[in-house]
N, C-alpha and C positions, 0 to 999 in steps of 0.2 A: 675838567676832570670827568670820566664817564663814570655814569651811576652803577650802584652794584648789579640792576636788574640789566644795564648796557652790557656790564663783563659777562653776565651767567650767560646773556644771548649769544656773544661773541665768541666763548667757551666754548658750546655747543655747537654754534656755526663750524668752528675749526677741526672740532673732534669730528664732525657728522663729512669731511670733507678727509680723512686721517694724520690732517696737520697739526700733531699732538706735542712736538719740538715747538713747532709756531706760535704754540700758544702760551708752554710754559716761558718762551723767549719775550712775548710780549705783554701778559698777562700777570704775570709772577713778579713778586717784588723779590726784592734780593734776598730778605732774609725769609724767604717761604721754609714754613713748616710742612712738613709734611708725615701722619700718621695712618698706618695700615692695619689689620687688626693684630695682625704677628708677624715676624720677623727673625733673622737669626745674625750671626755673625755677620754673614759677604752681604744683608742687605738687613739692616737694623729696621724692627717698626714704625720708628721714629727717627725721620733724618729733617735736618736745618739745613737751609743754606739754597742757592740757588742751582750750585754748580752741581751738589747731589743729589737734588731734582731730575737735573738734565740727564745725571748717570742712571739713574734709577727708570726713565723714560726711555732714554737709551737701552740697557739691557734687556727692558722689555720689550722690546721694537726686534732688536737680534735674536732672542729666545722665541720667540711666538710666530708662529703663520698667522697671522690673522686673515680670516677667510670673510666674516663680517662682522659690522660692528654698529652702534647708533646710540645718539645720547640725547635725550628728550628733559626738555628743561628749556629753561630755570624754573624754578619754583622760589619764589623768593619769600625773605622776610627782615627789613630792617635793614642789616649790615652782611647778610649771608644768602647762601641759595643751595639748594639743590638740582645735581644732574644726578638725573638715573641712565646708567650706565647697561649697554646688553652688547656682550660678543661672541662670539663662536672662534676659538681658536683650537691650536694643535702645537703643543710645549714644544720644542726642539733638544732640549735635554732637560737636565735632571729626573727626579721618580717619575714622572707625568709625560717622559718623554714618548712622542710618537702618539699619545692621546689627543684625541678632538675634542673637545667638550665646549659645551655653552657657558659662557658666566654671566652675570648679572649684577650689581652692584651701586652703590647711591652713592654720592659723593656730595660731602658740606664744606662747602668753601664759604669763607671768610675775606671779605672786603674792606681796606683802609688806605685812603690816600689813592685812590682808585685802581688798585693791585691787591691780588691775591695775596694775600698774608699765611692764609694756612688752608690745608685741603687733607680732610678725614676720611676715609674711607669707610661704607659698611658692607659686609657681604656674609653669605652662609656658609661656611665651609666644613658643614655636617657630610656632603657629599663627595667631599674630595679624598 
């Protein structure tokens, strides 16, 4: 079973490469949680489950240009790690539509049974 500091490398291997489906497909336990800082109806802040995962990764894959991106990590501790996240995209719709902008953002994943269990987000959204 690989060790949590194995998964945070492999995370980041995948994302720094933009196989972000790849990773939730092989990285994620089934029943992954997953928390944003907000949320609304068509995309709750908190979604369970693996399949709503994939949709949520998915939609964001179809909504965004993404023009660059890079996730430096792990940072570990124990049962968890941090990726800090940096990208520059350009929305394709909604309010943000046709905007470019940089984001930035940490992410604390949670390790059990050698799978992702749960993945937190933090980011600033004073700016948006």
């Amino acid at each position: 079973m690989a060790s949590t500091v194995e998964i945070g490398k492999k995370l980041v291997e995948l994302c720094n490469q933009g196989k972000n489906l790849e990773a939730v497909n092989s990285l994620y336990g089934s029943n992954i949680v997953s928390i944003e800082i907000c949320g609304d109806e068509n995309m709750p802040a908190r979604m369970e489950g693996i399949e709503a995962i994939r949709g949520k990764n998915t939609w964001w894959l179809e909504n965004h240009t993404v023009h660059s991106g890079s996730a430096m990590g792990p940072f570990p501790k124990d049962d968890k790690f941090i990726v800090h996240f940096k990208m520059d995209v350009t929305a394709k719709a909604g309010p943000m539509a046709g905007k470019r902008m940089p984001l930035e953002e940490a992410g604390l994943y949670t390790v059990k049974d050698g799978k992702i269990v749960q993945e937190e987000f933090f980011y600033d959204m004073s700016g948006m």
